[in-house]
KOLSEMAR-221518 format. One line per 3 residues: number of its first residue (from 1); their letters; for each residue x, y, z of C-alpha. Coordinates in steps of 0.25 Angstrom, whole numbers. Example, Ala and Ser with C-alpha at 12.3 -4.5 7.8 and 13.67 -1.06 7.14 Angstrom:
2
1) AS) 49/-18/31 ~ 55/-4/29
//
This chain:
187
1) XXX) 288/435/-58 ~ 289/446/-47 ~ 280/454/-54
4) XXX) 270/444/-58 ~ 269/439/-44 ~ 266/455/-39
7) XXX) 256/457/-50 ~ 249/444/-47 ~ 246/446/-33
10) XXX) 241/461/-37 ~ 231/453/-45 ~ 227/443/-35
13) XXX) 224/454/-26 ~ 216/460/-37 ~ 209/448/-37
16) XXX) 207/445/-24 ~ 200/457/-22 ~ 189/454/-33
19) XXX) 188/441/-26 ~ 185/446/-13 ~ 175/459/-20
22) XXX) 167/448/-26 ~ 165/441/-13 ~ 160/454/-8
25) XXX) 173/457/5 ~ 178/466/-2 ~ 191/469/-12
28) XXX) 200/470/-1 ~ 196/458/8 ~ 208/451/6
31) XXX) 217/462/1 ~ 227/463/12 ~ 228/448/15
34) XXX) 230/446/0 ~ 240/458/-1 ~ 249/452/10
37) XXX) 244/438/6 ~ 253/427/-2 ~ 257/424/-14
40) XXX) 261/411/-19 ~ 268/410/-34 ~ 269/397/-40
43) XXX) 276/393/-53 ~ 274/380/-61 ~ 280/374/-71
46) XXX) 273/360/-77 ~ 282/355/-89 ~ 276/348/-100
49) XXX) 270/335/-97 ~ 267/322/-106 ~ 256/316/-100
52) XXX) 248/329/-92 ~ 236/321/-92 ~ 242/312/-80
55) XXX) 250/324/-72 ~ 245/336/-66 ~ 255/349/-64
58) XXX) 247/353/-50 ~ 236/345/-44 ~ 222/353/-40
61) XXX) 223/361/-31 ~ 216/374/-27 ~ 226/386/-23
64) XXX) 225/390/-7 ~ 227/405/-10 ~ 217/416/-13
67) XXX) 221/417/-27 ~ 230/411/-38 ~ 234/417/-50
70) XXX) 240/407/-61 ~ 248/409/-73 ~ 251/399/-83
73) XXX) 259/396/-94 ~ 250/388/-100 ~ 234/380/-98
76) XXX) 237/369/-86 ~ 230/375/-75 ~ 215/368/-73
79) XXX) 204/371/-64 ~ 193/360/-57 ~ 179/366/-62
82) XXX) 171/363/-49 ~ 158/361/-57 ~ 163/352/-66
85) XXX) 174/345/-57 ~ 183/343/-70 ~ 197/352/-72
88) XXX) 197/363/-84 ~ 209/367/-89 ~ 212/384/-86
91) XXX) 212/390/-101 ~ 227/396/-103 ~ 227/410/-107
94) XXX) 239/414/-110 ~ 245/426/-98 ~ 231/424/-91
97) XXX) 232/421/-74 ~ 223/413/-68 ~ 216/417/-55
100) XXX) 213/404/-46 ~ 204/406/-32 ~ 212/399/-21
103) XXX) 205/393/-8 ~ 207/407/0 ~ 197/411/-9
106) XXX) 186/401/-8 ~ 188/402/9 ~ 189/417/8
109) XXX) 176/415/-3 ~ 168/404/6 ~ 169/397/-6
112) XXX) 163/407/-17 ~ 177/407/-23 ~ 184/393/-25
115) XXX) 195/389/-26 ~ 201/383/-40 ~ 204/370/-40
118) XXX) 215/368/-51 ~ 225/360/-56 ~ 239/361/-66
121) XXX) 241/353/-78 ~ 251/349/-88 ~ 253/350/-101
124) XXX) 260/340/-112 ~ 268/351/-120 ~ 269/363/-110
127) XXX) 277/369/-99 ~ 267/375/-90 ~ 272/388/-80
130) XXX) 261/393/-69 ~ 263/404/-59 ~ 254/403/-48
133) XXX) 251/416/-40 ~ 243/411/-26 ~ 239/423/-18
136) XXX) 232/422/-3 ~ 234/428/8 ~ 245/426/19
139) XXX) 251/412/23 ~ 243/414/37 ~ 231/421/33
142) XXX) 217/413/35 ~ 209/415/24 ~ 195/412/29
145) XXX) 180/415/21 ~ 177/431/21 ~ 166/431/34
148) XXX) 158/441/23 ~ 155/428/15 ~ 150/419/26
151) XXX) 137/418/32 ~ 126/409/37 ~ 123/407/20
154) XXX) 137/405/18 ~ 145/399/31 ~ 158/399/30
157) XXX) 165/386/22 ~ 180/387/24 ~ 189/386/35
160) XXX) 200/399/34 ~ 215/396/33 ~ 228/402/27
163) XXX) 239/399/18 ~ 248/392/27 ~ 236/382/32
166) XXX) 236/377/15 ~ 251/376/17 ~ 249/366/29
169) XXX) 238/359/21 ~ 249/357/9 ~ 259/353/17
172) XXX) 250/340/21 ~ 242/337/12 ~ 243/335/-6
175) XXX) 236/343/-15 ~ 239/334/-25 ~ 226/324/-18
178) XXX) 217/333/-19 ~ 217/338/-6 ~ 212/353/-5
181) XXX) 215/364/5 ~ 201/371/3 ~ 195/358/6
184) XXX) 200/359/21 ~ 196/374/22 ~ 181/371/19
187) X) 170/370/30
//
């Protein structure tokens, strides 16, 4: 596991760097404050269940990090398809990870990025195991939209904040009724 968890975060950095080329800052905009940054692994384990149709293993959500990776043992994961409003199932292939753009992102983006609204569900006959890798800079450290992407065409549209501010949201409000962290960021 302590391999995985080192060779995961190389790849997120890898990642984030492409992110942030293709917003035109720069490879290394984030670098450092990923590099220092956190990591947060999460194992889950949904056991078979006989009626999956009325139970949900995690209720939507979007993850406030930069970056999450997923593994998965087998298909459950589904993602909200914005155009559509309707849930599609994440195809399982087998040893794949999945990369899911947190809410750093979409602040960091102004919103060119955004953030996957997703979901767990069971199955009738399967034990499913996911490991969560959510990486984002420091427990204190603001995130706010990259001053390079705002201007008169495209003021800003988030508010900044840090990892520590979503804890405090957490801790007083429930997830589970749809309430949304981004939601209080946006201007």
């Amino acid at each position: 596991m302590g391999k995985y968890c080192k060779e995961v975060k190389k790849l997120s950095l890898e990642i984030t760097e492409a992110i942030t080329e293709s917003l035109g800052i720069g490879p290394t905009y984030m670098s450092n404050k990923m590099e220092d940054g956190m990591q947060v692994i999460t194992v889950n384990c949904y056991p078979p269940c006989p009626n999956p149709e009325i139970a949900l293993g995690l209720p939507p959500h979007s993850d406030y990090s930069c970056l999450t990776i997923v593994l998965q043992s087998c298909q459950g994961l589904e993602i909200m398809h914005a155009e559509e409003g309707a849930w599609k199932h994440v195809p399982q292939l087998h040893g794949a990870l999945q990369v899911h753009v947190g809410d750093h992102f979409e602040v960091l983006s102004n919103g060119l990025y955004k953030s996957v609204v997703h979901r767990a569900t069971l199955n009738s006959e399967r034990t499913r195991i996911s490991i969560a890798s959510l990486h984002s800079s420091g427990l204190d450290e603001k995130m706010g939209t990259a001053k390079e992407l705002v201007d008169e065409e495209h003021p800003g549209r988030y508010k900044e904040s840090s990892f520590k501010d979503f804890l405090n949201f957490l801790s007083t409000n429930d997830l589970a009724e749809g309430k949304s962290f981004i939601n209080t960021l946006k201007i």
